[in-house]
Legacy VTK file of the C-alpha trace (Angstrom):
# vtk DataFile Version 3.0
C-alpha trace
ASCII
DATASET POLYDATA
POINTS 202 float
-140.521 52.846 142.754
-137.342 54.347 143.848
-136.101 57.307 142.846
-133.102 56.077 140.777
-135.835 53.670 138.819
-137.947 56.430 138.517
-135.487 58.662 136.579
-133.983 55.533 134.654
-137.044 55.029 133.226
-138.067 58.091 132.382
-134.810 58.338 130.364
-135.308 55.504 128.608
-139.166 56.625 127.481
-137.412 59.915 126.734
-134.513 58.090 124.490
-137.167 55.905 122.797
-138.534 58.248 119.641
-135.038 59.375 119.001
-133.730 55.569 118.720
-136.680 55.084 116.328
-135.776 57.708 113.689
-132.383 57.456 112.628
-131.288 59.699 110.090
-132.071 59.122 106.297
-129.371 56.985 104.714
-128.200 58.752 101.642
-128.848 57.358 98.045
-125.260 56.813 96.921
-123.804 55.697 100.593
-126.407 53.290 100.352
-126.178 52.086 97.267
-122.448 52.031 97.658
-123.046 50.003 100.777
-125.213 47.146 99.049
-128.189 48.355 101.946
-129.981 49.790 98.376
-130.554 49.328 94.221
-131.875 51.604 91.880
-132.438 52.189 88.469
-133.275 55.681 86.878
-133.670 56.619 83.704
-133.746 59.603 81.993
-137.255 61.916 81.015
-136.526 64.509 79.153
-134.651 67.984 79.890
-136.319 68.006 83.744
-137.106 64.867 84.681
-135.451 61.476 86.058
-137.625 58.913 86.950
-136.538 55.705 88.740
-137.513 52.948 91.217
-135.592 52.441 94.274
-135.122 49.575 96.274
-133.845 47.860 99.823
-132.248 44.870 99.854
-131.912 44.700 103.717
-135.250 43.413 106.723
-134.761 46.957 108.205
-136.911 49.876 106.921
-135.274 52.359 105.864
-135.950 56.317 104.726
-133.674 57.498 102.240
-132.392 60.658 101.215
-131.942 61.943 97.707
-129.438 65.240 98.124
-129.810 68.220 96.058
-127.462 67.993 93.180
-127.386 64.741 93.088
-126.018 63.840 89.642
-127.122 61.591 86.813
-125.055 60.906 84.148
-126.401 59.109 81.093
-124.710 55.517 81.004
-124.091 55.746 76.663
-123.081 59.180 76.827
-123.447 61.861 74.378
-126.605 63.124 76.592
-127.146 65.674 79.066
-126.664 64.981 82.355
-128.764 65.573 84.930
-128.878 67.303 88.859
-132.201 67.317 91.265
-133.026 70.119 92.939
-134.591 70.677 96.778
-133.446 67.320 97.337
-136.098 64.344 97.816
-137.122 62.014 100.769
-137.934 58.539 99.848
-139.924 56.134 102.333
-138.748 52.489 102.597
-140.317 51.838 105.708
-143.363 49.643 105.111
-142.466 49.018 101.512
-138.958 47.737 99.918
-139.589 49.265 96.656
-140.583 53.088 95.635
-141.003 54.718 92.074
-139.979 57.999 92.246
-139.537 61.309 89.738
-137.086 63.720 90.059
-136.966 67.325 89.531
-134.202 68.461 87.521
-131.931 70.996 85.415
-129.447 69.472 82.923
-125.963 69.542 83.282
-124.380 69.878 80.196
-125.949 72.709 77.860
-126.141 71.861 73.874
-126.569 68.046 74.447
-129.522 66.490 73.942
-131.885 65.392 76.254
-131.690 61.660 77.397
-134.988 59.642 76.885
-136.637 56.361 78.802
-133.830 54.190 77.266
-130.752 55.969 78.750
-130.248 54.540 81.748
-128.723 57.552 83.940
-125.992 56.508 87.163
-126.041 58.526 89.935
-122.993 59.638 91.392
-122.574 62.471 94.565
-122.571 65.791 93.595
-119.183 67.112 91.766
-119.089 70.505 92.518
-119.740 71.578 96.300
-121.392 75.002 94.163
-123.607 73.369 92.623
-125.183 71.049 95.607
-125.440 74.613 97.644
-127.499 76.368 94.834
-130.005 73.307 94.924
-130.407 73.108 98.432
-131.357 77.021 98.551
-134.227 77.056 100.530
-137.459 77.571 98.067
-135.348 76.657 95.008
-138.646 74.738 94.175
-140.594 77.601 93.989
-138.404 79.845 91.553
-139.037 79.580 87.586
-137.301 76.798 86.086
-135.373 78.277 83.529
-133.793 80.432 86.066
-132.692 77.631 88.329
-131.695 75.853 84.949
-129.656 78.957 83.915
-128.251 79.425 87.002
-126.973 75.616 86.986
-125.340 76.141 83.162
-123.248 78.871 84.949
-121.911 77.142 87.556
-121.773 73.589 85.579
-120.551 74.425 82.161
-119.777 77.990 82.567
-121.379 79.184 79.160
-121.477 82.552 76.888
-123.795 84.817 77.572
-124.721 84.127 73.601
-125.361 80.415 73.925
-127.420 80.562 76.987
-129.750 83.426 75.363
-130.196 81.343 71.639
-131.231 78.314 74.034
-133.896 80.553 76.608
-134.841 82.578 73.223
-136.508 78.860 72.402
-138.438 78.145 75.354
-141.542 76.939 73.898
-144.086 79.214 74.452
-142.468 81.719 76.339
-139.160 82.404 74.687
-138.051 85.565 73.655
-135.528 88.400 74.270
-137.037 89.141 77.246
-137.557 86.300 78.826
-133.445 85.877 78.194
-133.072 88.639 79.763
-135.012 87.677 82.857
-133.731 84.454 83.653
-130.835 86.064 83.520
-131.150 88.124 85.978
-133.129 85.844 88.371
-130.183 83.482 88.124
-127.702 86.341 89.260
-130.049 86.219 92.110
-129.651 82.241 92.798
-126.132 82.422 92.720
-125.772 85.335 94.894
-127.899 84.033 97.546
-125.489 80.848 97.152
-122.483 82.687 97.823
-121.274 83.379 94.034
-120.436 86.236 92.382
-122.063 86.555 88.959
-119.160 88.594 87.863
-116.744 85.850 88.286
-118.505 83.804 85.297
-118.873 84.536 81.463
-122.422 84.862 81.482
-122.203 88.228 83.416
-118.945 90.203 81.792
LINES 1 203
202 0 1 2 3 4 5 6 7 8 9 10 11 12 13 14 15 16 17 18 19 20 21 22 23 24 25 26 27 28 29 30 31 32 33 34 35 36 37 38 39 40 41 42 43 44 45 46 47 48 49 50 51 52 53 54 55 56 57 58 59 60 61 62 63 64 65 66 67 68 69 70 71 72 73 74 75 76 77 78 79 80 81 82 83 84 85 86 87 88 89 90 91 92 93 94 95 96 97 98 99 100 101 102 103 104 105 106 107 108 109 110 111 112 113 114 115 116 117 118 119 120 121 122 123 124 125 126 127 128 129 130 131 132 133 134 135 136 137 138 139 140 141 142 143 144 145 146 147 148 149 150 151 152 153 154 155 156 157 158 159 160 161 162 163 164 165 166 167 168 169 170 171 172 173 174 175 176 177 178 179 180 181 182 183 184 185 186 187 188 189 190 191 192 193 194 195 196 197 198 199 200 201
């Protein structure tokens, strides 16, 4: 084999894995493009759950962002945002059920059940999608990733928020408030915000 053969080839072998994994095509891009369907619905205050779909031959992995938003389709319900994002295999199947982790997006609503059918749009707020992509935001207490997305989302008083952690079943209390609180300062520091500059905080 001649030299020039020789290296052709081994460019080729060398080009071959990264021609097999293209990068994950994005929930709403695909669904936008007609390459996907879905349906998700809501599960309570931390929950979506849906089933997700291909309608192309190709298999495809698909990518769920952090802060990804649901919005219930009657209204009158929270919304909803995942956190730490989710990967979602199409590749030897066309259909996947999948559950979401979430906070809720609109504080004081209630919670939207198996019959609200939620639509998932990009993420509105470039904030918000950077606190849920924090590296290990999947390992810090809920409530304080929940807090934290209230501040950035609806932007509450520091009364409001405390009545609703005060009722955390099982754990609520004045402390507890009190140390969500200050585990969300945390979240949005390491995200680049300044408690300070939201009413929780002053």
């Amino acid at each position: 084999m001649s030299t020039r053969m020789f290296l052709l080839v081994s460019v080729t072998l060398l080009l071959l894995p990264a021609l097999g994994h293209a990068a994950p095509l994005n929930l709403i891009a695909g669904l936008n493009s007609g390459q996907l369907w879905a349906e998700f619905r809501g599960a309570g205050d931390r929950a979506v759950t849906g089933t997700i779909g291909r309608t192309v031959d190709t298999p495809l992995e698909v990518s769920i962002p952090a802060g990804t938003q649901f919005w219930a389709q009657a209204g009158g319900r929270q919304g909803q945002a995942n956190f730490g994002g989710l990967p979602v295999d199409l590749t030897h199947s066309t259909v996947a059920q999948v559950t979401l982790h979430t906070c809720c997006t609109n504080i004081g609503l209630p919670e939207a059940t198996p019959d609200d059918i939620m639509i998932p749009v990009a993420c509105p707020d470039a904030r918000l999608a950077r606190l849920l992509s924090l590296p290990g935001i999947n390992n810090q207490p809920h409530m304080a990733v929940q807090t934290a997305v209230w501040v950035v989302a609806n932007d509450p008083r520091s009364a409001e928020v405390r009545r609703v952690l005060r009722k955390e079943p099982g754990v609520g209390s004045s402390a507890f408030a009190a140390e969500m609180m200050s585990a969300a300062a945390g979240l949005l520091q390491a995200a680049g915000l300044d408690p300070a500059s939201f009413r929780l905080y002053r």
